[in-house]
N, C-alpha and C positions, 0 to 999 in steps of 0.2 A: 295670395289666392286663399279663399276664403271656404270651408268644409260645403258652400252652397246652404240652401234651406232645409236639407234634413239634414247637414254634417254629415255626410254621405253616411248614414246611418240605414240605407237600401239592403245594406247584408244580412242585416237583424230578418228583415222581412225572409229572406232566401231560408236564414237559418229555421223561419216557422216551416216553410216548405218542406224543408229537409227535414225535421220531427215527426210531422207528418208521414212524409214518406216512411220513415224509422218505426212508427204505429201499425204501417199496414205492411209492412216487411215481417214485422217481429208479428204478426196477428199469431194466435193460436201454437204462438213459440213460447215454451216454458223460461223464463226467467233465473237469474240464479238465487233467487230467494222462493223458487217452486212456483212465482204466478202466470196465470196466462192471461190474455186478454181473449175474450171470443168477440172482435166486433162483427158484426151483420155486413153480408153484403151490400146490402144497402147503405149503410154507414162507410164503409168502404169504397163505395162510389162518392159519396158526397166527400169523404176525403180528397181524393183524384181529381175533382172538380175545386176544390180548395187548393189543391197545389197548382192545378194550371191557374186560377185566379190570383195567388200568391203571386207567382213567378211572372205574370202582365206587373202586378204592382210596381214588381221589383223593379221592373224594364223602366216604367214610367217615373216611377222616383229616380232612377240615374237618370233618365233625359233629362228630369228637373233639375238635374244635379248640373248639369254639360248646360242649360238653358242658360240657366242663374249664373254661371262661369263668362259666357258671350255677354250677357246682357249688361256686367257691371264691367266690363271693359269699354 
């Protein structure tokens, strides 16, 4: 059995999700080198909407992954 067409390489995707997320958690949280980030809520939204559109990715690359799996049997 074979990693499928992306070597089920789908978590990478998850893992941008999840930075993401890590961005707007830590927003306006001082770092341990003293920095903060001030992003905009605006910016903050379009993150949120970046993570749910990550996280469809993710979905669709593993089906691709289970597809490619049926298909060569």
């Amino acid at each position: 059995m074979s990693g499928g067409h992306f070597n089920y390489d789908q978590y990478k995707i998850g893992m941008i999700a999840d930075d993401i997320q890590l961005l707007i958690d830590n927003n306006h949280v001082e770092n341990e080198w003293g920095y903060t980030t001030n992003y905009s809520e605006e910016t903050i939204a379009e993150f949120r909407k970046a993570i749910v559109l990550l996280r469809e990715a993710q979905v669709y690359a593993r089906s691709e992954e289970h597809t490619s799996e049926l298909q060569s049997h």
